[in-house]
ZATORSE-242837 format. One record per atom (N, C-alpha, C): residue number from 0; atom name; x, y, z. Coordinates in steps of 0.2 Angstrom, whole numbers, padded with zeros to 4 digits. Example, Ala and Ser with C-alpha at 12.3 -4.5 7.8 and 13.67 -1.06 7.14 Angstrom:
0:N:0066:-0028:0039
0:CA:0062:-0022:0039
0:C:0066:-0016:0039
1:N:0064:-0011:0035
1:CA:0068:-0005:0036
1:C:0064:0000:0039
//
This chain:
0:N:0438:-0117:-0226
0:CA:0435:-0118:-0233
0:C:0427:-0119:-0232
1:N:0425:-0122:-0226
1:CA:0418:-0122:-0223
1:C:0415:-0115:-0225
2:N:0417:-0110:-0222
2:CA:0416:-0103:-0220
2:C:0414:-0100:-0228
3:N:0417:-0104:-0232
3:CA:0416:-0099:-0239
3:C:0412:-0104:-0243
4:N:0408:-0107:-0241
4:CA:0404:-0111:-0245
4:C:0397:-0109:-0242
5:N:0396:-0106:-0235
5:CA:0390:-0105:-0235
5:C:0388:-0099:-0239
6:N:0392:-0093:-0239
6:CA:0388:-0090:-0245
6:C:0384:-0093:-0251
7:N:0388:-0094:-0254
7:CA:0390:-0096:-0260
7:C:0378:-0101:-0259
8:N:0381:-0105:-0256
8:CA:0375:-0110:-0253
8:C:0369:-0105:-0253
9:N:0369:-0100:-0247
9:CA:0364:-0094:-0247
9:C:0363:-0093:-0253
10:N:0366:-0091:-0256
10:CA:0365:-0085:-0263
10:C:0361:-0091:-0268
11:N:0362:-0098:-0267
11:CA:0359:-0102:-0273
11:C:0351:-0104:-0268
12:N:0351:-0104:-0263
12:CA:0345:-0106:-0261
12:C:0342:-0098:-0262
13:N:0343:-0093:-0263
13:CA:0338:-0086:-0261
13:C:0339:-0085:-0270
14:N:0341:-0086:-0273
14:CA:0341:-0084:-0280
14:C:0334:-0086:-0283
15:N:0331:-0090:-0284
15:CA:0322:-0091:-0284
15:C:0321:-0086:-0282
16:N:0320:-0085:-0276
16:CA:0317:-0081:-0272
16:C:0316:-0074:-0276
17:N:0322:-0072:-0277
17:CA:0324:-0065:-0279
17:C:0323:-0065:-0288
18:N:0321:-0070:-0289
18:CA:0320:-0069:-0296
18:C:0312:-0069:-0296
19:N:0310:-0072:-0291
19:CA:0301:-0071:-0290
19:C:0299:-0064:-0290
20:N:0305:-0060:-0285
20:CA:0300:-0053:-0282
20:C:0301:-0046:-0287
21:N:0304:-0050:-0294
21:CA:0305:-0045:-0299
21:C:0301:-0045:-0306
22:N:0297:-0053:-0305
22:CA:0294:-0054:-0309
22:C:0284:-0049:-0306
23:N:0283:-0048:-0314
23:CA:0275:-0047:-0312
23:C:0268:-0051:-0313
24:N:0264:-0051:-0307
24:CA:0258:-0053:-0309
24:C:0252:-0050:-0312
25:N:0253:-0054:-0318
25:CA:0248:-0050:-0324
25:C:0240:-0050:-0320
26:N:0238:-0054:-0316
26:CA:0232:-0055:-0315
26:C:0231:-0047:-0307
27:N:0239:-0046:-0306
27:CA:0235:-0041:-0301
27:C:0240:-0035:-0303
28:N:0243:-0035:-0306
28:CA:0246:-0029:-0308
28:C:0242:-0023:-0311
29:N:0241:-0017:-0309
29:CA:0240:-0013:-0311
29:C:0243:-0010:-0317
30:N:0239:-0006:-0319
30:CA:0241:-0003:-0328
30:C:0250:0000:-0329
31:N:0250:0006:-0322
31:CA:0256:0009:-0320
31:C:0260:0003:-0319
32:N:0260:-0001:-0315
32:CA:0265:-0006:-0317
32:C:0268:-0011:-0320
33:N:0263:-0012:-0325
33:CA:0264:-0015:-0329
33:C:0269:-0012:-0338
34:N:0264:-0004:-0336
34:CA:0269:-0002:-0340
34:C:0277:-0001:-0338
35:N:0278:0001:-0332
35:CA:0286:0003:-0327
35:C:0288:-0003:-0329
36:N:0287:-0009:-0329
36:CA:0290:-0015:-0329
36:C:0291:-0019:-0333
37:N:0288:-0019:-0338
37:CA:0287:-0024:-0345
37:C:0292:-0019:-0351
38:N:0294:-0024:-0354
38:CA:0297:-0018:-0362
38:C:0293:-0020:-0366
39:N:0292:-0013:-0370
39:CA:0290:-0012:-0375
39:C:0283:-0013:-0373
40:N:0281:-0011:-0369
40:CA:0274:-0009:-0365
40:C:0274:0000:-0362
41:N:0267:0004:-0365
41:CA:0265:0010:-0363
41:C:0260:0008:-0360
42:N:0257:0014:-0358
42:CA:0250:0015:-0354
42:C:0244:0013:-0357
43:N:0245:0014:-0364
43:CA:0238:0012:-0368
43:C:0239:0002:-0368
44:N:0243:0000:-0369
44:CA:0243:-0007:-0369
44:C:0242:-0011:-0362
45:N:0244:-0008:-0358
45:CA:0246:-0009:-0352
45:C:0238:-0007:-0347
46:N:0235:-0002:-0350
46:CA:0226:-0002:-0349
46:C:0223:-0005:-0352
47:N:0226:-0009:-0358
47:CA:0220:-0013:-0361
47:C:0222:-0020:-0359
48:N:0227:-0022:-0355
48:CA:0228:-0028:-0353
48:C:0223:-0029:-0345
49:N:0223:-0024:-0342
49:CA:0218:-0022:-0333
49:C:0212:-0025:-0341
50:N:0210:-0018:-0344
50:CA:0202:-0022:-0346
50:C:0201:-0028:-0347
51:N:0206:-0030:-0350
51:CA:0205:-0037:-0355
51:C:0205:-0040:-0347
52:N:0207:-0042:-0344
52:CA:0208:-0044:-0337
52:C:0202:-0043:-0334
53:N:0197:-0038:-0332
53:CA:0193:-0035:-0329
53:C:0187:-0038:-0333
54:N:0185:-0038:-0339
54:CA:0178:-0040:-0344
54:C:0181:-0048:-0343
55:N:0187:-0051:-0343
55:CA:0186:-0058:-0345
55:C:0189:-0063:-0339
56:N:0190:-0059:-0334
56:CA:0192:-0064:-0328
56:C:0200:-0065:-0327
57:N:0202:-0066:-0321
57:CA:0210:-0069:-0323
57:C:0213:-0073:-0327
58:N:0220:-0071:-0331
58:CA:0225:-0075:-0336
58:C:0226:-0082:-0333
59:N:0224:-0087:-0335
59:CA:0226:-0092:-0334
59:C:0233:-0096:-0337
60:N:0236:-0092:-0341
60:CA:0243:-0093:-0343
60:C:0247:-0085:-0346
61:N:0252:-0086:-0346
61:CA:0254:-0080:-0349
61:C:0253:-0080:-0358
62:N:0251:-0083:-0360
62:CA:0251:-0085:-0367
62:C:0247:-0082:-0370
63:N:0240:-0082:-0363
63:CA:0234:-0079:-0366
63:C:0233:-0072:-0365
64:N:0238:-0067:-0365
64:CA:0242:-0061:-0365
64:C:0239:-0059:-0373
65:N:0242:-0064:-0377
65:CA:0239:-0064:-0386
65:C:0233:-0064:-0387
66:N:0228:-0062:-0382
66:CA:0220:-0061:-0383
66:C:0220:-0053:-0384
67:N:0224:-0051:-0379
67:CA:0224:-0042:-0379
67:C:0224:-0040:-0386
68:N:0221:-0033:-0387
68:CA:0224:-0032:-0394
68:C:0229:-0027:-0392
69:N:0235:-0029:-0398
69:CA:0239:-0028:-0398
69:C:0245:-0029:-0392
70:N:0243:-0036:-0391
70:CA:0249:-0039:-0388
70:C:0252:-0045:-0393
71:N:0257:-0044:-0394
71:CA:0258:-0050:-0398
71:C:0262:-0054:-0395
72:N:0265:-0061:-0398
72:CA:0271:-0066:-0397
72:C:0278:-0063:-0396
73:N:0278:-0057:-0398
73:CA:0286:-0056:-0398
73:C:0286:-0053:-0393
74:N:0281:-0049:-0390
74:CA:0281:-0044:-0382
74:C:0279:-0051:-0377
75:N:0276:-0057:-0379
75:CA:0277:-0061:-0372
75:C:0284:-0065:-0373
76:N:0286:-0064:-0378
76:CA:0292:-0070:-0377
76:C:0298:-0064:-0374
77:N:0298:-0058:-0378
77:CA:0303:-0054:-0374
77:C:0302:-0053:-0367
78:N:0295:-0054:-0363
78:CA:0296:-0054:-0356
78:C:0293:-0057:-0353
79:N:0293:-0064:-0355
79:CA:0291:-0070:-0353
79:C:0295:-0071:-0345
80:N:0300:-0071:-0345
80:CA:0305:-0070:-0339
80:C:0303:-0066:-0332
81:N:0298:-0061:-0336
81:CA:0296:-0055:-0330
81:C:0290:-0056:-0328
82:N:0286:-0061:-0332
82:CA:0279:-0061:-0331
82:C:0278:-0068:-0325
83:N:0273:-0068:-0322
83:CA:0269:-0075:-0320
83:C:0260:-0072:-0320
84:N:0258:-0078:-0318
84:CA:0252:-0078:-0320
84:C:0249:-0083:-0310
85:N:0247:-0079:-0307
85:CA:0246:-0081:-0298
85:C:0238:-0078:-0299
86:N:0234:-0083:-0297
86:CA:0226:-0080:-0296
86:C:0226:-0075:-0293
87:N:0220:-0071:-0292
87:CA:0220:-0066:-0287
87:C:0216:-0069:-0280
88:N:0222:-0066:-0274
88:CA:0217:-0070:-0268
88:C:0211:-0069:-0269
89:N:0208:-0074:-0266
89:CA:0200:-0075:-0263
89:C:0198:-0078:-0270
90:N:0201:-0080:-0275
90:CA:0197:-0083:-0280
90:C:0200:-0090:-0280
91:N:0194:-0098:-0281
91:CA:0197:-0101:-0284
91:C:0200:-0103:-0289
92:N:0204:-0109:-0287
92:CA:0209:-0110:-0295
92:C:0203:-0112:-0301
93:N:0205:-0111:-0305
93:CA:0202:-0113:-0312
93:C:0200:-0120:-0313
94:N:0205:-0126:-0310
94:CA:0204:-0132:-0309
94:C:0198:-0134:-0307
95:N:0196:-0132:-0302
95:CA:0192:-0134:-0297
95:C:0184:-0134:-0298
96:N:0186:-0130:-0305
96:CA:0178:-0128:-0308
96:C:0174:-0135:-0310
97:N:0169:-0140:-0308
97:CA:0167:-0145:-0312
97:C:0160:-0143:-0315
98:N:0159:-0148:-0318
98:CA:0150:-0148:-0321
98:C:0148:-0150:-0315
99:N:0142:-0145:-0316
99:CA:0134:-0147:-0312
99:C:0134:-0154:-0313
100:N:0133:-0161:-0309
100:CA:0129:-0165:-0313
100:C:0123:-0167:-0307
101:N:0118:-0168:-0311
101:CA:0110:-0171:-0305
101:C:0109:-0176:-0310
102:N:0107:-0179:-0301
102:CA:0105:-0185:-0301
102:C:0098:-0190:-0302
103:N:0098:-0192:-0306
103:CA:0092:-0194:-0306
103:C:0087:-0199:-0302
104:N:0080:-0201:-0301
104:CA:0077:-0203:-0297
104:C:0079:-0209:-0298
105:N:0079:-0216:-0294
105:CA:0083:-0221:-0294
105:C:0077:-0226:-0300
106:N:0068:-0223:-0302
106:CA:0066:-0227:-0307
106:C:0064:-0222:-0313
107:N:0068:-0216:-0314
107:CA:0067:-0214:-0319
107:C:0075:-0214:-0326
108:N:0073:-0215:-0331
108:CA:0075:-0215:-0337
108:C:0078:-0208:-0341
109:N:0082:-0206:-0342
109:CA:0085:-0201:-0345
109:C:0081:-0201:-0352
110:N:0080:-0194:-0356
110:CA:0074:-0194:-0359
110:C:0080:-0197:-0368
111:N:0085:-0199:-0368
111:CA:0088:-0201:-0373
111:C:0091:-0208:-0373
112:N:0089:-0213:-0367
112:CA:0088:-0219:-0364
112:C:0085:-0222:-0372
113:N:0089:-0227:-0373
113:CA:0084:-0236:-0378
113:C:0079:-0237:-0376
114:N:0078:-0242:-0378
114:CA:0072:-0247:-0373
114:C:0074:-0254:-0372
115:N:0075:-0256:-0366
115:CA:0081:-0264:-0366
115:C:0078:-0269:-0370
116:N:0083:-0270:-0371
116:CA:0081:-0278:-0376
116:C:0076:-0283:-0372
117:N:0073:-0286:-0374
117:CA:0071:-0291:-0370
117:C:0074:-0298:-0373
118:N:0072:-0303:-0367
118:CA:0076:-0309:-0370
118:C:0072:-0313:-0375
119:N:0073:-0318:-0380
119:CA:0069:-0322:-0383
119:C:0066:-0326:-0381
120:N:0068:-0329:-0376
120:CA:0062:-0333:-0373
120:C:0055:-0329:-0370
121:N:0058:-0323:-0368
121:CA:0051:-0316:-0365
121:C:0047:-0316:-0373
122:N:0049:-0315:-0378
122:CA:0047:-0312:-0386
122:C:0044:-0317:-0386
123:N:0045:-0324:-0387
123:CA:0040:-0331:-0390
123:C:0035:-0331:-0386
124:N:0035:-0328:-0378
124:CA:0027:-0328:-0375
124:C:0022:-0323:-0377
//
C-alpha cells in the first residue's frame, strides 16, 4: 500500500511545477510565441504586445495586457491560466523603485515652512 502512494505523492508535488513550464512569460516571450501559445492571438496582436512591452517597460500584471490595442478582457480571461507575468533578468522589481528624497542642512527651512508661533510672554516684551 506504501508503494502506491508514492506516486500518486510525486505527481502532486511536480504538478505546480508542470503547470508553470506551460504557461508564458509575457514580459520575455517573443511575438512567435506568443502567437503559437495563446488563443485567439496572431502575429499582428502578438507584435503589438513585444511593442507595447518594448516602448513601455515590463507588464507588471497580466491585467495590464488591456493597454495593448486590441487586447481585451475576454483574451486575458480566456488565457489567464497560460499567462504570468516574471520580470526580465537583470531588472529590478518594480517595488524597490522609491522617491529621491534630500536632505536638508540641519539650519535651513523648507521654502513652504510657517513661521513658529512665539510664546506670549516673548510678544508682551
Amino acid at each position: 500500500m506504501k508503494t502506491s502512494l508514492k506516486p500518486l505523492l510525486a505527481a502532486l508535488l511536480l504538478a505546480p511545477l508542470l503547470a508553470l513550464a506551460n504557461q508564458v512569460n509575457i514580459n520575455t516571450a517573443d511575438a512567435d510565441t506568443l502567437a503559437k501559445e495563446l488563443s485567439g492571438i496572431g502575429p499582428a496582436k502578438a507584435a503589438r504586445i513585444v511593442d507595447y512591452r518594448t516602448k513601455h517597460g515590463p507588464f507588471k500584471s497580466i491585467d495590464e495586457l488591456a493597454l495593448v490595442k486590441g487586447i481585451g478582457t475576454k483574451f486575458i480571461e480566456r488565457n489567464r491560466s497560460d499567462l504570468r507575468v516574471d520580470r526580465p533578468a537583470g531588472q529590478p522589481p518594480a517595488t524597490t523603485r522609491l522617491p529621491v528624497v534630500m536632505k536638508l542642512p540641519p539650519n535651513a527651512k523648507p521654502a513652504n515652512a510657517k513661521p513658529a508661533k512665539q510664546d506670549k510672554a516673548r510678544q508682551d516684551k
